[in-house]
C-alpha positions in Angstrom: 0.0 0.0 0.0 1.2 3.6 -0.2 3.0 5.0 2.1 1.0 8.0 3.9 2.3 11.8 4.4 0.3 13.9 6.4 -0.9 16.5 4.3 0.6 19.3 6.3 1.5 23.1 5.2 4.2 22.7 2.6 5.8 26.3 4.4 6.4 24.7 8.4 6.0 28.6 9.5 2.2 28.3 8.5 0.3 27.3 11.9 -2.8 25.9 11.4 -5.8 27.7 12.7 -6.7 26.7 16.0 -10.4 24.8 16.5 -13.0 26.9 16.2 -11.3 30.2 14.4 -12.5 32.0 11.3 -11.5 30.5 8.5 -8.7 32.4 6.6 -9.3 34.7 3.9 -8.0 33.4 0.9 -6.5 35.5 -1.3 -6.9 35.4 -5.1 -3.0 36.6 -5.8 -0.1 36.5 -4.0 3.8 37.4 -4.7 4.6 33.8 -5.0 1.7 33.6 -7.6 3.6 35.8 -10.0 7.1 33.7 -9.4 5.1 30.9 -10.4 3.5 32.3 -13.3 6.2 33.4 -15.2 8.0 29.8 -14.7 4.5 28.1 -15.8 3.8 30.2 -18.3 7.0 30.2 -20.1 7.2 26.3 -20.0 3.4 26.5 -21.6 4.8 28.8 -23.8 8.0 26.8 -24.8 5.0 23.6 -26.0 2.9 25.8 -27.3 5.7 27.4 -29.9 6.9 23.7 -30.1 3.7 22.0 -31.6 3.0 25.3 -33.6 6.2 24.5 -35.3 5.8 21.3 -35.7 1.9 21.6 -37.3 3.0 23.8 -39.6 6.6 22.3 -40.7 6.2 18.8 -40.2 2.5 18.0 -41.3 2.1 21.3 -43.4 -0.9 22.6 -42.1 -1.5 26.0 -43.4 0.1 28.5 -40.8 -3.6 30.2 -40.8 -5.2 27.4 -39.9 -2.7 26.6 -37.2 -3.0 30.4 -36.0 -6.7 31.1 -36.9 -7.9 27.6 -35.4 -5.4 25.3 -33.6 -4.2 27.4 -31.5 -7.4 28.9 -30.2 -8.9 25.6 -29.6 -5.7 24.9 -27.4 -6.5 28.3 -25.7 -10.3 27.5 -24.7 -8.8 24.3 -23.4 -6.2 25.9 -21.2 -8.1 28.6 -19.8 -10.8 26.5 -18.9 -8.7 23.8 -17.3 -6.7 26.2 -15.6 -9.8 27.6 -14.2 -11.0 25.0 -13.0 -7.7 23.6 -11.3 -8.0 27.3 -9.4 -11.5 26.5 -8.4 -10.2 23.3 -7.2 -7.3 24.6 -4.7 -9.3 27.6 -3.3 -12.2 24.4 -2.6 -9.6 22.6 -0.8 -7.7 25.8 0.9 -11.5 26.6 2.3 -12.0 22.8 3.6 -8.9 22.4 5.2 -8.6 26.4 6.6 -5.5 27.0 4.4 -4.1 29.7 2.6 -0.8 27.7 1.1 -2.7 25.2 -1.3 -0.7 25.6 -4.7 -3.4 24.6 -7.5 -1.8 21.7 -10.1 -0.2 23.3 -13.2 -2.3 22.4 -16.2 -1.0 22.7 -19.9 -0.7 20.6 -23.5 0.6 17.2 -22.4 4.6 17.4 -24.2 4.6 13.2 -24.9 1.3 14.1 -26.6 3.0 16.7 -28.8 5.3 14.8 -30.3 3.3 11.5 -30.7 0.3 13.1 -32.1 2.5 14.4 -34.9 4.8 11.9 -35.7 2.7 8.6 -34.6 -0.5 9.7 -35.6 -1.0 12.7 -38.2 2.9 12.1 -40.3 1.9 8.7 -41.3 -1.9 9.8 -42.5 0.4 12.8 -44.7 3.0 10.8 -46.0 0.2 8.6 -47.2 -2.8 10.8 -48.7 -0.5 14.2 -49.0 -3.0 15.6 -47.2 -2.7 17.7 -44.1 -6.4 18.2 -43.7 -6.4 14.3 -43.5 -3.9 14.2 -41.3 -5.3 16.9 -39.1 -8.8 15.5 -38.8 -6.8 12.0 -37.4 -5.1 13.7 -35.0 -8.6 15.5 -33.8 -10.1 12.1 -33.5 -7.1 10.6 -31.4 -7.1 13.6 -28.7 -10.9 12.7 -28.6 -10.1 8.9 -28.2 -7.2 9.5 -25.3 -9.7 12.4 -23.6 -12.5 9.3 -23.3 -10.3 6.8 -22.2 -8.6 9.3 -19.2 -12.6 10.0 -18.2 -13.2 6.1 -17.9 -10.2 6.1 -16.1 -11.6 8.5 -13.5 -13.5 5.7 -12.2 -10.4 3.3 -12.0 -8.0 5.2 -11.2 -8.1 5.8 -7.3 -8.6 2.2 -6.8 -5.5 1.8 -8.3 -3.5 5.2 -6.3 -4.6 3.4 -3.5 -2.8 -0.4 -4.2 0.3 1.4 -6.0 2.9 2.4 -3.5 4.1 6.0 -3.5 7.8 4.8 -4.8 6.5 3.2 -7.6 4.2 6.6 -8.3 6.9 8.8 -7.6 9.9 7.1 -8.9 8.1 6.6 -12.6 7.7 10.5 -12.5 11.1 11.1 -11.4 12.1 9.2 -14.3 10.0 11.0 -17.1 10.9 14.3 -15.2 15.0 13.3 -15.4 15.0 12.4 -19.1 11.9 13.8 -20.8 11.8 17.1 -18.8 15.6 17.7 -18.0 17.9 16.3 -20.8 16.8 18.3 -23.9 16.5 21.4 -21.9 19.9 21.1 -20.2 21.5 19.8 -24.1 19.7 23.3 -25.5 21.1 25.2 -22.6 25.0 23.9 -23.1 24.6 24.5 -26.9 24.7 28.0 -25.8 26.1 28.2 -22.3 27.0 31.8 -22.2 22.8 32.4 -21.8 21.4 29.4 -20.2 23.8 28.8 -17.4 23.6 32.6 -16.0 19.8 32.0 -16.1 20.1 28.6 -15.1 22.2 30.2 -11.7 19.4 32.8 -11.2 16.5 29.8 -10.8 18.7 28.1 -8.3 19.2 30.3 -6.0 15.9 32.2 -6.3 14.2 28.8 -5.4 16.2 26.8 -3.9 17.7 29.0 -1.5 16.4 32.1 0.7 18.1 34.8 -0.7 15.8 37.0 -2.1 16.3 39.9 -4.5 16.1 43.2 -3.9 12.4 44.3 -4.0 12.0 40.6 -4.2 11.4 40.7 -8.0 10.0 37.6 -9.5 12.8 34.8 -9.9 11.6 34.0 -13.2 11.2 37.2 -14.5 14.5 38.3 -13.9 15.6 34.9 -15.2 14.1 35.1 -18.6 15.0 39.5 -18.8 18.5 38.4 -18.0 18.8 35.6 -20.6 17.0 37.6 -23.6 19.0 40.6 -23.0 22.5 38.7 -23.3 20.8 36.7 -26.2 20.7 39.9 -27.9 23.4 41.7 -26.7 25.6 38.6 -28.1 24.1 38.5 -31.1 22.1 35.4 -31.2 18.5 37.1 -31.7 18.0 38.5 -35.1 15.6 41.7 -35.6 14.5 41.0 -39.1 12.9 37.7 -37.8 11.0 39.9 -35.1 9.2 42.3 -38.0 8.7 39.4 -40.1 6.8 37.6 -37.2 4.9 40.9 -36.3 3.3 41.0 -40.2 2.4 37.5 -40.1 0.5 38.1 -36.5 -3.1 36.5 -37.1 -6.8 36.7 -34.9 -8.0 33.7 -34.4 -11.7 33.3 -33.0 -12.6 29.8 -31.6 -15.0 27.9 -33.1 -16.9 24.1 -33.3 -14.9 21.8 -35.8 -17.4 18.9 -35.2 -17.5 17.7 -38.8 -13.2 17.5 -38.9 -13.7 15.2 -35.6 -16.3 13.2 -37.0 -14.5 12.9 -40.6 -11.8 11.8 -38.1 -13.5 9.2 -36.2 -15.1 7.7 -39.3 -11.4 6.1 -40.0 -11.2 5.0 -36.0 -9.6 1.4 -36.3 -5.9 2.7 -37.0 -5.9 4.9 -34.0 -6.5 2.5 -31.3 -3.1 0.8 -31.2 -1.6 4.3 -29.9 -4.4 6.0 -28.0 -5.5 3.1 -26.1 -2.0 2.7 -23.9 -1.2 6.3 -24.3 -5.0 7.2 -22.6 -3.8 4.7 -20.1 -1.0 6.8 -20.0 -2.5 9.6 -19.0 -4.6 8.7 -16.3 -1.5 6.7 -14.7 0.8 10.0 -15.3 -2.0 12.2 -13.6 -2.4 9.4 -11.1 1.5 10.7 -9.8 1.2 14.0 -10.2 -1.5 14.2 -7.8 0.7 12.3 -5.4 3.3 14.1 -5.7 1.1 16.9 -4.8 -0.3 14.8 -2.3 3.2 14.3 -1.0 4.2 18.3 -0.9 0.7 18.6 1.2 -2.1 19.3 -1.6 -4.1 15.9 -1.5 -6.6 16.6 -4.6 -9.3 14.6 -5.9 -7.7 12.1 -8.3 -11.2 11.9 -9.8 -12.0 15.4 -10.1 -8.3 15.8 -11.9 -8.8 12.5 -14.4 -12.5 13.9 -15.6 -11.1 17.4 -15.9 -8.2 16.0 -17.8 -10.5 14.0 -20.2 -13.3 16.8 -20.7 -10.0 19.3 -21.7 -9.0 16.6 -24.6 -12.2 16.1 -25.7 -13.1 19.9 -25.8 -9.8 21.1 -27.2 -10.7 18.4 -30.1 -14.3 19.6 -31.5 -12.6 23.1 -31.3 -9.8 21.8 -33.8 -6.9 21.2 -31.4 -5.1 17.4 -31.5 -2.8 18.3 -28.7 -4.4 17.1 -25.4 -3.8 19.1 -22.3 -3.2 17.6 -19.3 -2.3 18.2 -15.5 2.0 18.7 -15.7 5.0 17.6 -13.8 6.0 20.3 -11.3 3.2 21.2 -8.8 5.9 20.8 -6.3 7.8 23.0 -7.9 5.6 25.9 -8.3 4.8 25.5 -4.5 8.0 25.9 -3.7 8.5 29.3 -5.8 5.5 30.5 -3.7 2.5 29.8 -6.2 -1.1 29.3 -4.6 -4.3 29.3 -6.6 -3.8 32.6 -9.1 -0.6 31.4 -11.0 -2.6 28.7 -12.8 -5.5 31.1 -13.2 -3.0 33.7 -14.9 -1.1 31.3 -16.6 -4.2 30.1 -18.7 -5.8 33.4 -19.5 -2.3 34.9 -20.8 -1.4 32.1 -22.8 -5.0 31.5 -23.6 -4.9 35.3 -25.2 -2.2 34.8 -26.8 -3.4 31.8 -28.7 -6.5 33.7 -29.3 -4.1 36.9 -31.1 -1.6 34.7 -32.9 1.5 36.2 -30.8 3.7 33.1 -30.5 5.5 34.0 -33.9 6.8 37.4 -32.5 7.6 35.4 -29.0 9.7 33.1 -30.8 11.6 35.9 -32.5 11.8 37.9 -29.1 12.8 35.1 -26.5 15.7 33.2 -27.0 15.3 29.3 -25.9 18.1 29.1 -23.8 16.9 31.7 -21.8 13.7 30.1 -21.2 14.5 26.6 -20.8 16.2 26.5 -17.5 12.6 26.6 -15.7 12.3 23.3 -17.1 15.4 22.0 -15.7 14.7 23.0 -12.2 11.1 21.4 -12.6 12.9 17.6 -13.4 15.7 18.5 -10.6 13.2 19.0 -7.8 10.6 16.4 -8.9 13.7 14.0 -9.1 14.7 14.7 -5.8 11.3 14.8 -4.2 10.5 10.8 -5.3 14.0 10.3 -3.2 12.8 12.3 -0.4 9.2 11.8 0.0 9.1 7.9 0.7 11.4 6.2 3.1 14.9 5.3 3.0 14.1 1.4 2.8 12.1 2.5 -0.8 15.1 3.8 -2.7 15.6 1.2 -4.1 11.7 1.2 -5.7 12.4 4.5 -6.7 15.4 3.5 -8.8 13.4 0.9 -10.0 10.9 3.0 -11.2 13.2 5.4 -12.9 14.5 2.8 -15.4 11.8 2.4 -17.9 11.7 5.9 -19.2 15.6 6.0 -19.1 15.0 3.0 -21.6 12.7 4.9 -23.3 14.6 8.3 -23.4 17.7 6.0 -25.0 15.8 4.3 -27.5 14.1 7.6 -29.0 17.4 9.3 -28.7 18.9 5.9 -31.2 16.2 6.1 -33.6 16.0 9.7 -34.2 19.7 9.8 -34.8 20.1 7.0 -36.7 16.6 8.3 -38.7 18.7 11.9 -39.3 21.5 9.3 -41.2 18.6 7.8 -43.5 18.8 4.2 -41.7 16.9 2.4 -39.2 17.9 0.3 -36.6 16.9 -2.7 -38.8 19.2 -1.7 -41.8 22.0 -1.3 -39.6 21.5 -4.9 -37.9 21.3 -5.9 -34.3 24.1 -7.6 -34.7 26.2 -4.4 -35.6 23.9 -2.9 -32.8 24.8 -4.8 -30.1 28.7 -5.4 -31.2 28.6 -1.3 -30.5 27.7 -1.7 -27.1 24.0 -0.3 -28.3 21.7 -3.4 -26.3 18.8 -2.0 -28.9 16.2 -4.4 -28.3 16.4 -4.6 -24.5 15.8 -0.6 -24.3 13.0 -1.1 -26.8 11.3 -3.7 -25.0 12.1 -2.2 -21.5 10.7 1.1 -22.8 8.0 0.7 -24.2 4.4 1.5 -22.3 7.5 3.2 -19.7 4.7 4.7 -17.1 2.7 1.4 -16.9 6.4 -0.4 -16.5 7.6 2.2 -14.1 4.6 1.6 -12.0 4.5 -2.1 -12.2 8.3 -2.6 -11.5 8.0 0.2 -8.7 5.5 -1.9 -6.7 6.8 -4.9 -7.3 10.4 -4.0 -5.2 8.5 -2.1 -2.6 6.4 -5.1 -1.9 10.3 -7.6 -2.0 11.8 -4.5 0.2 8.6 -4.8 2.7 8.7 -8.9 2.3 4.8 -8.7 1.2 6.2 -11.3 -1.1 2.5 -12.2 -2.3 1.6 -9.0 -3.3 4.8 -8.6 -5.0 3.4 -12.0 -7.6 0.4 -10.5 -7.6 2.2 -7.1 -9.0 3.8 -9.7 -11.4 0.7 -11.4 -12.4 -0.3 -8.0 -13.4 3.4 -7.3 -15.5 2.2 -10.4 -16.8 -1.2 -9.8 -18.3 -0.5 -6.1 -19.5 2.5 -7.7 -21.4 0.2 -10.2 -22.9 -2.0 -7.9 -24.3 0.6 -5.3 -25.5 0.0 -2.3 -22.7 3.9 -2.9 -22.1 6.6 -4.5 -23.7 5.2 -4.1 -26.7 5.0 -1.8 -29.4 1.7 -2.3 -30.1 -1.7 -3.5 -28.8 -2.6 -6.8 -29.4 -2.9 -10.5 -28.2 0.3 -12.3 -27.3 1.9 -9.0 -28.1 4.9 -9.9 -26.0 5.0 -13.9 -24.7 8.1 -14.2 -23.8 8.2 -11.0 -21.3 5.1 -12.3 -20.0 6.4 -15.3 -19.6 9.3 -13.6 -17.0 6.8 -11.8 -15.1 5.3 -15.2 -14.2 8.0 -16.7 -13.5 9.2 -13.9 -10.8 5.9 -14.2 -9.4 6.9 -17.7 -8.9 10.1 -17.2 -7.0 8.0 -14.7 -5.0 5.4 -16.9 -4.5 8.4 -19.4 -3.1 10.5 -16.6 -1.1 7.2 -16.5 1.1 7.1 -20.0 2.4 11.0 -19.5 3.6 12.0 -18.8 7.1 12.4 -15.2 8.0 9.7 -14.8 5.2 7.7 -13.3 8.1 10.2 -11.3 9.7 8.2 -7.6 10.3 10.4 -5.1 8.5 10.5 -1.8 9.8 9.7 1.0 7.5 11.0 4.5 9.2 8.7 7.1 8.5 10.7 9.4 10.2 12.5 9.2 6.6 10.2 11.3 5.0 11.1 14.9 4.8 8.8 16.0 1.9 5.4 17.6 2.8 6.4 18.6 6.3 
C-alpha cells in the first residue's frame, strides 16, 4: 500500500488555525503567484511554440489554420482547465482552513505533442499528402485519449490506492529526469553563455532564501537576464521579429465537429496508440496528484482525471489534436510561492495569446536558452522529491521506477539519430547494434508503455523490500497480463503482443510466491517514516 504523508503546510512557518477560528481569507494573488506564473507560463509557452512549429513544418498545415484555429482551440482548453484547477485549490484551501494550497499546473501534455505528430497525423500525410487528412486524425485521437482518461476517473483511485508512493513517484522522477531535463539542459550547453547565468538565477531564487532586492519575480529576472544577453551577443535577429509581427493572425474559436467526426469515421488505425497512451494519461495524472499529495495538496484524483479527459475532448471539436493535461511540477511551483492565481493567470495569458496569434513574434523575441532552465529545475526538484518523499528502505523502488523511461529516453534518442542518417535500426543490424555496445532491443522492449512499466516494477520491489512477497506476484501477475496484451513490452496493442516478457513476469511471481514460504519470510520489517522529509 502507499506510504501515507500527512498532508501538512508545505511552508512549516504556516500554523494551522486553531479549532473553532474563522477561517482564513484566501487570497486570489499573491507574490509567490507571480514567481510561479512566469515559470509556468514560459514552460506552456515553450510547448505551445513547439507544436505550432511542428503543425506547420512537419505536417504542413496551413500557418492560418494553425494560428486562426489550432491554437485557439488549445487556448479554450487551457483557460478552462486552468480555471478549474484554481477553483479546485481555493475548494480545498477553504476545507482544510489554508491559505498555502498551490493549484496543479495544467498545460498541452509534451509526450502528446510529439506522438500526435509523428505517430498519428505524419503517417496519415505521408500517405494521402494531405494535411487536412492528417489533421482531422489527430482530432479524432485527442478525442479517443480524452475518453479513455474519463473512464479512467472511475479506476484510477482504486488503483493510487494499491500502488505504492515509490512506484508513483519514482516513474515520474524518471519522465521528469529524461523527458523534462535532458533536452533542456543539451539546448542550454549549446549555448552556455545564456542558459547557465539563467540557469544560476532559478537556483538560487528557489532553492535558496536569498531574495532579490524588492523581491522581484525569480523567473522574471531569469528570462530578462537571458533575452538581454541573447541579444546583446548576437544570437536574436531583428529581421525575424518584423517578419513575425506582419504574419500576427486573430483567431476566434470555433466548433470543428465535422473535422472530428470525418476523423472518427477512420477510428480502427488509431486504437493501437491511444488506447495505452489514454492509459498513459490517467496513470501520469495518477503521480502527479501524489506528488502533490506528497508536498501537502491531497486533490481529488477523480475530479483531476475527468477534468483532464473533458479538456481533450473539448480542445478536439474546437480543432486542437494536442491534449492538455495536468504537468509535472506542482511541487515546484509551490515551492516558488505559487497558490491558486498562478494557474488562473497562466491560462488566461497564454490562452490570449493563442487567441491573437503572438507566438511568432515570442519566438523571434525570446531566446530558448533563456527560457529553458525553468524546465530543468522542474525535473531536478521532482527527481529529488521521489527520493525524499518515501522512506529510505524505498530507494531502491524509486530506482526501479526510474529505469523504464531511461530506456525509453535512449531508444528515441537511437532512432531519431540514426533516422537523421537515412537508416533504421533494422538496416544497420542488431548484430552491428549490439557489437557497438548499443543493447537496442532490451531498451525497446524495457521502454515501451514506460509509465505502466515504471509503476509495475515500482511496486513490485516495494512489496520484496517490505517482504509482502504475495503482493509482490500478484504485482507480477499483473506485468504479466498487461504484457500479454501489448500495454507494455510491446510496441503495439494486441494478443500475445509480448509472450516471452510475460512469460518472465510469471515466473518472478513464482520465485516470490516461493520466497514466502522460507523462514524469516515473516520477519516484520520496519519502515522508518521518520525518513520522510517531503510535505512537512
Amino acid at each position: 500500500m502507499s506510504t501515507d504523508v500527512t498532508n501538512s503546510p508545505a511552508d512549516p512557518s504556516v500554523d494551522p488555525p486553531a479549532p473553532g477560528a474563522p477561517a482564513p481569507a484566501i487570497p486570489w494573488w499573491t507574490r509567490g503567484d507571480l514567481n510561479a506564473f512566469f515559470g509556468l507560463g514560459f514552460n506552456i509557452l515553450v510547448n505551445v511554440l513547439t507544436l505550432t512549429v511542428l503543425m506547420i513544418g512537419v505536417i504542413a498545415v496551413p500557418a492560418s489554420d494553425v494560428l486562426g484555429t489550432v491554437l485557439p482551440a488549445l487556448g479554450v482548453a487551457l483557460i478552462l482547465g486552468n480555471l478549474y484547477y484554481t477553483f479546485l485549490a481555493r475548494r480545498l484551501a477553504r476545507r482544510e482552513n489554508r491559505t498555502d494550497v498551490t493549484a496543479l499546473p495544467y498545460g498541452p501534455s509534451v509526450p502528446h505533442m510529439f506522438i500526435v505528430i509523428f505517430v498519428v497525423m505524419l503517417p496519415v500525410y505521408l500517405n494521402t499528402d494531405d494535411p487536412i487528412q492528417a489533421w482531422q486524425a489527430g482530432l479524432a485521437w485527442a478525442f479517443l485519449i480524452g475518453v479513455i482518461v474519463m473512464i479512467g476517473a472511475f479506476v484510477g483511485p482504486y488503483i493510487r490506492k494499491l500502488t505504492p508512493r515509490a512506484a508513483m513517484l519514482g516513474t515520474l522522477a524518471g519522465i521528469s529526469i529524461t523527458f523534462i531535463s535532458m533536452r533542456p539542459a543539451a539546448q542550454m550547453w549549446e549555448v552556455a553563455w545564456i542558459g547557465l547565468p539563467v540557469l544560476a538565477i532559478i537556483l538560487i531564487g528557489f532553492f535558496t532564501n536569498v531574495k532579490l532586492p524588492g523581491n522581484i519575480p525569480v523567473g522574471l529576472v531569469a528570462l530578462l537576464v537571458g533575452t538581454a544577453i541573447g541579444w546583446a551577443g548576437g544570437y536574436m535577429s531583428a529581421p525575424d521579429v518584423g517578419q513575425a509581427v506582419s504574419d500576427i493572425a486573430i483567431g476566434i474559436p470555433d466548433l470543428r465537429i465535422d473535422m472530428l467526426l470525418r476523423g472518427l469515421a477512420d477510428l480502427a488505425p488509431l486504437l493501437g496508440t491511444a488506447i495505452p497512451l489514454g492509459v498513459y494519461n490517467f496513470t501520469e495524472a495518477m503521480s502527479n496528484v501524489e506528488s502533490a499529495a506528497a508536498a501537502g495538496d491531497n486533490f481529488n484524483l477523480r475530479s483531476v482525471l475527468l477534468a483532464d479527459g473533458a479538456g481533450a475532448v473539448i480542445g478536439s471539436a474546437f480543432g486542437s489534436p494536442f491534449p492538455p493535461a495536468v504537468y509535472i511540477g506542482h511541487p515546484g511551483w509551490k515551492d516558488a510561492g505559487g497558490r491558486a492565481g498562478y494557474s488562473l493567470a497562466s491560462g488566461v495569458v497564454i490562452g490570449i495569446l493563442c487567441f491573437v496569434g503572438l507566438f511568432g513574434v515570442l519566438d523571434a523575441l525570446l531566446p530558448v536558452p533563456a527560457i529553458v532552465p525553468i524546465l530543468l529545475y522542474i525535473g531536478l526538484l521532482i527527481g529529488a522529491q521521489a527520493f525524499q518523499a518515501v522512506p529510505r528502505l524505498h530507494a531502491i523502488a524509486v530506482v526501479a521506477a526510474i529505469l523504464p523511461n531511461l530506456a525509453q529516453w535512449a531508444h528515441g534518442l537511437i532512432d531519431n539519430a540514426l533516422n537523421a542518417a537515412g537508416t533504421s535500426a533494422a538496416e544497420v543490424g542488431m548484430e552491428a547494434l549490439n557489437g557497438a555496445g548499443v543493447v537496442y532491443e532490451g531498451l525497446k522492449t524495457l521502454g515501451e508503455g514506460a509509465v505502466l512499466v515504471g509503476l509495475i516494477l515500482g511496486t513490485m520491489v516495494t512489496f520484496i523490500l517490505e517482504k509482502k512477497f504475495f503482493y509482490a506476484a500478484i504485482a507480477s501477475a499483473v506485468g504479466a497480463v498487461l504484457s500479454f496484451i501489448g500495454l507494455i513490452h510491446a510496441p503495439e496493442v494486441a494478443w500475445a503482443a509480448s509472450p516471452a516478457v510475460a512469460l518472465g513476469y510469471v515466473f518472478f511471481g513464482v520465485v516470490c510466491v516461493a520466497y514466502a514460504f522460507l523462514p524469516g519470510a515473516k520477519d516484520p520489517v520496519e519502515v522508518d517514516e521518520t525518513d520522510i522529509v517531503a510535505g512537512h
